[in-house]
C-alpha positions as a printed NumPy array, in Angstrom:
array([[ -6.721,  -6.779,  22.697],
       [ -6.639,  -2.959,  22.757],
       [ -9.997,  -0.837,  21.373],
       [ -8.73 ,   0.724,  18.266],
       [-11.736,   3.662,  18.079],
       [-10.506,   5.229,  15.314],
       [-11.695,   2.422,  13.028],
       [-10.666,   1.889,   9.382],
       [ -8.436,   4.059,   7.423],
       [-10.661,   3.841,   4.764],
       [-13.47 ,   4.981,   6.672],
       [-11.14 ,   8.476,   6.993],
       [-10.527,   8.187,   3.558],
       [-14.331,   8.271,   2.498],
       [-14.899,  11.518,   5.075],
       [-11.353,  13.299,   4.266],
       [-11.526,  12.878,   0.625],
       [ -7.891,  12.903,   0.707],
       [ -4.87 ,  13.695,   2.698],
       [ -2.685,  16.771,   2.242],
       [  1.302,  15.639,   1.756],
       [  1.958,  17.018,   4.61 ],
       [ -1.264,  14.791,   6.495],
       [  0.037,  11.301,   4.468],
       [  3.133,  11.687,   5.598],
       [  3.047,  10.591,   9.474],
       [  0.279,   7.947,   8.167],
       [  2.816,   6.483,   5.524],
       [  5.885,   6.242,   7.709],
       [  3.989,   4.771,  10.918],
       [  2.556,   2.084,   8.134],
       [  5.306,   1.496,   6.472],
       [  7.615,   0.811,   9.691],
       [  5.15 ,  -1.386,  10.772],
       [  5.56 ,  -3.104,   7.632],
       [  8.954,  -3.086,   7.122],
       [  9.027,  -4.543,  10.807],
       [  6.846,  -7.37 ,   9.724],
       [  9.015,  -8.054,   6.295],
       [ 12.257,  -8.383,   8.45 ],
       [ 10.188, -10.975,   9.886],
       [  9.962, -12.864,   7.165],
       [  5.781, -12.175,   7.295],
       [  3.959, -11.465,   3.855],
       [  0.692, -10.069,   4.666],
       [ -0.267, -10.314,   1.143],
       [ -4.102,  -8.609,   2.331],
       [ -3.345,  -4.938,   2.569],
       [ -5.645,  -2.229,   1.908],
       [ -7.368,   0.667,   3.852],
       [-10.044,  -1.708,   5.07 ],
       [ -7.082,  -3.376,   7.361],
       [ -5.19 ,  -0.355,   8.578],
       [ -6.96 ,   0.89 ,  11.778],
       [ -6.611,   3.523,  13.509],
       [ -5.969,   4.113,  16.84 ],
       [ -7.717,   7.113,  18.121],
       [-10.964,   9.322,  16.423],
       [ -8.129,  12.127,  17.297],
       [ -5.361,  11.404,  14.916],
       [ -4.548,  10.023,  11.623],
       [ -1.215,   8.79 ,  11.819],
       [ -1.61 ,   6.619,  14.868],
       [ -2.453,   3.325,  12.871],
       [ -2.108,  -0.783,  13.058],
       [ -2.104,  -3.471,  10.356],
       [ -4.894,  -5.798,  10.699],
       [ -6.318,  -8.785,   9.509],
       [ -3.407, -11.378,   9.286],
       [ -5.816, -13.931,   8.055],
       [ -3.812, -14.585,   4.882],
       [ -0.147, -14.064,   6.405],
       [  2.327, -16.404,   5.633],
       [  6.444, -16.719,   6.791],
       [  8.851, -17.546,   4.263],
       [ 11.92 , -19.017,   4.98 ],
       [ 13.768, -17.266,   3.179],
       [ 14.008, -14.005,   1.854],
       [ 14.147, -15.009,  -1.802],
       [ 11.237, -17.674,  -1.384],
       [  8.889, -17.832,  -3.356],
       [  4.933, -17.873,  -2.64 ],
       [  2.169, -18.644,  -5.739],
       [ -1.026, -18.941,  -3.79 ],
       [ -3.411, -16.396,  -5.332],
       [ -5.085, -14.4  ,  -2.59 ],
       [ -5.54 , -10.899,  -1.584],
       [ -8.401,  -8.001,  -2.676],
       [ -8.679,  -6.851,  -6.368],
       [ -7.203,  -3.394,  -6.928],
       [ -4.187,  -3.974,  -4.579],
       [ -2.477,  -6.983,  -5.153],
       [  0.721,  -6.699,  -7.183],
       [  0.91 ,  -7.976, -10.382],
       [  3.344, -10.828, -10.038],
       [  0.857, -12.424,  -7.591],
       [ -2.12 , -12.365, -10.119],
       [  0.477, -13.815, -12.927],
       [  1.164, -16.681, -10.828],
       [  4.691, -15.642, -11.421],
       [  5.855, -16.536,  -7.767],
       [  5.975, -13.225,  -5.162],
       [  7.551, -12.525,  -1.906],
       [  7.191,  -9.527,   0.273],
       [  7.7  ,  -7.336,  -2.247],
       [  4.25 ,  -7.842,  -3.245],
       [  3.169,  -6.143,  -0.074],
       [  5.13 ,  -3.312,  -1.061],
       [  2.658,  -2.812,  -4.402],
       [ -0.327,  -2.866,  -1.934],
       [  1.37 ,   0.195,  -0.092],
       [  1.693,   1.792,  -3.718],
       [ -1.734,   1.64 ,  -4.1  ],
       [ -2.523,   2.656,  -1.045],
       [ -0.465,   5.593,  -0.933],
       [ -2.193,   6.586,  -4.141],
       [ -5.131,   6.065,  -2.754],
       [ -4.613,   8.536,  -0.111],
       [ -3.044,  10.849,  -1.953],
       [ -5.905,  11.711,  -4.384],
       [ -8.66 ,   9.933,  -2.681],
       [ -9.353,   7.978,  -5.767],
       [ -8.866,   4.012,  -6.811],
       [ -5.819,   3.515,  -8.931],
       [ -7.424,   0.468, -10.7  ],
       [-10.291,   1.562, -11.972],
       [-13.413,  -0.915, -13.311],
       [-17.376,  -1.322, -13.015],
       [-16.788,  -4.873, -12.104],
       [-14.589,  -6.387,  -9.871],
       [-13.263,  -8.805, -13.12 ],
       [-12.145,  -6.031, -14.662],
       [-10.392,  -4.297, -11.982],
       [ -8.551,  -6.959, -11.541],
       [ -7.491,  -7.317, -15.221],
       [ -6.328,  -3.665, -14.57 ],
       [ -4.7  ,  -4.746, -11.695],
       [ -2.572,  -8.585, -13.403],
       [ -1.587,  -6.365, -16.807],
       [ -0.281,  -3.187, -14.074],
       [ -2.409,  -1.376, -16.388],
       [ -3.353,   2.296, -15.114],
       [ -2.675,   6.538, -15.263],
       [ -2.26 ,   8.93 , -13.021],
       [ -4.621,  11.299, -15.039],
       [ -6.74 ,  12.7  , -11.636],
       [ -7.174,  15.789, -11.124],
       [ -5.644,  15.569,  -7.558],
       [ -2.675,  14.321,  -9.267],
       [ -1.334,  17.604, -10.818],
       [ -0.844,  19.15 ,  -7.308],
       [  1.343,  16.172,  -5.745],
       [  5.272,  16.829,  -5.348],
       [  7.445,  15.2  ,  -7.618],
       [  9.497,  13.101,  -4.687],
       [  5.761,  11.703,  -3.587],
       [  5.37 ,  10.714,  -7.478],
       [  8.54 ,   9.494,  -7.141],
       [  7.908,   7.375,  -4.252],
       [  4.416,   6.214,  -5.533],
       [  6.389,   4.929,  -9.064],
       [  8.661,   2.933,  -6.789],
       [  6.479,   1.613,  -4.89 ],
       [  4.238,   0.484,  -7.771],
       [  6.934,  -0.9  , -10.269],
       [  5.644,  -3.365, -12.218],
       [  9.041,  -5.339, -11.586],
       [  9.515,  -6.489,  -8.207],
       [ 12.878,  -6.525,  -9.189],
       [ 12.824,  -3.036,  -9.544],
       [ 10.425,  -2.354,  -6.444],
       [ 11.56 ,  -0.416,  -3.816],
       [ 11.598,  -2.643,  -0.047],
       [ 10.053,  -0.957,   3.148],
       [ 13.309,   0.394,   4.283],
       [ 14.488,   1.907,   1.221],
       [ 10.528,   3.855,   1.045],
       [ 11.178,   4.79 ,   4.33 ],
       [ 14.818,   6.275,   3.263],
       [ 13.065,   8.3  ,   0.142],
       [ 13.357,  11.895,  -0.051],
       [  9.68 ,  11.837,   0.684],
       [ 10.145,  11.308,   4.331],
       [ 13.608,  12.578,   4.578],
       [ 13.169,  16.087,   3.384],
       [  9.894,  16.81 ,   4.867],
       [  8.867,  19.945,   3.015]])
């Protein structure tokens, strides 16, 4: 098992503050590949969050793995549908906390609220207990109202809207974040 010294992503989080665009970018695209790897898979991880992204080296940022497969699961298909209720308050999607039935598409929330996360180095869910984050979190209920907000681009608003839709109908997959204007016209 390699030594991954640059520990947690949210470790770098907590000392950064938050990442420039131009900084989230190589993180976002090395994560989400990985991801989108593990979706073609047929692999939910359905446990994402900064705590399980690690980084590989003290000397970059965009270097990183996705950890802690503890709650994976395989479907069988792509349209399966899981309704075990797992995962960390403040980024599990919605669907999941409904008991509505979820695939990998609930991963792709997680990355949404990840991607805020990094963006403006604040929670998106927002709560003094963790009961009340989380009823944020089932009723999708939240602003972008930070401060940090006002200075991101429109396509990484963009992006983070997709990524976060409420529908997973309407919820972008790996590959089609990965084809966003976002990454593709790297400004």
């Amino acid at each position: 098992m390699p030594y991954l010294e640059g520990g947690e992503l949210f470790e770098k989080i907590k000392s950064k503050g938050l990442y420039r665009e131009s900084d989230a970018r190589p993180v976002m695209r090395n994560f989400i590949s990985a991801l989108e790897y593990v979706h073609r898979k047929l692999i939910v991880h359905r446990d994402l969050k900064p705590e399980n992204l690690l980084l590989a080296s003290k000397d970059n940022n965009w270097d990183l793995k996705i950890a802690d497969f503890g709650l994976a699961t395989t479907l069988d298909t792509p349209e399966e549908k899981l309704f075990l209720r797992c995962g960390s308050p403040g980024y599990v999607a919605p669907e999941l906390l409904q008991e509505k039935g979820y695939n990998c598409k609930a991963d792709i929330f997680s990355v949404g609220v990840i991607f805020y996360i990094i963006l403006t180095g604040r929670p998106l869910f927002k709560g003094n207990t963790p009961e009340e984050i989380l009823e944020k979190n089932m009723k999708c209920e939240y602003e972008f109202n930070d401060r940090q907000w006002e200075t991101i681009s429109p396509a990484a608003k963009d992006l983070t809207l997709k990524l976060l839709a409420e529908d997973p109908e309407m919820r972008i997959t790996a590959k089609e974040a990965l084809e966003h204007t976002w990454f593709t016209n790297e400004s």
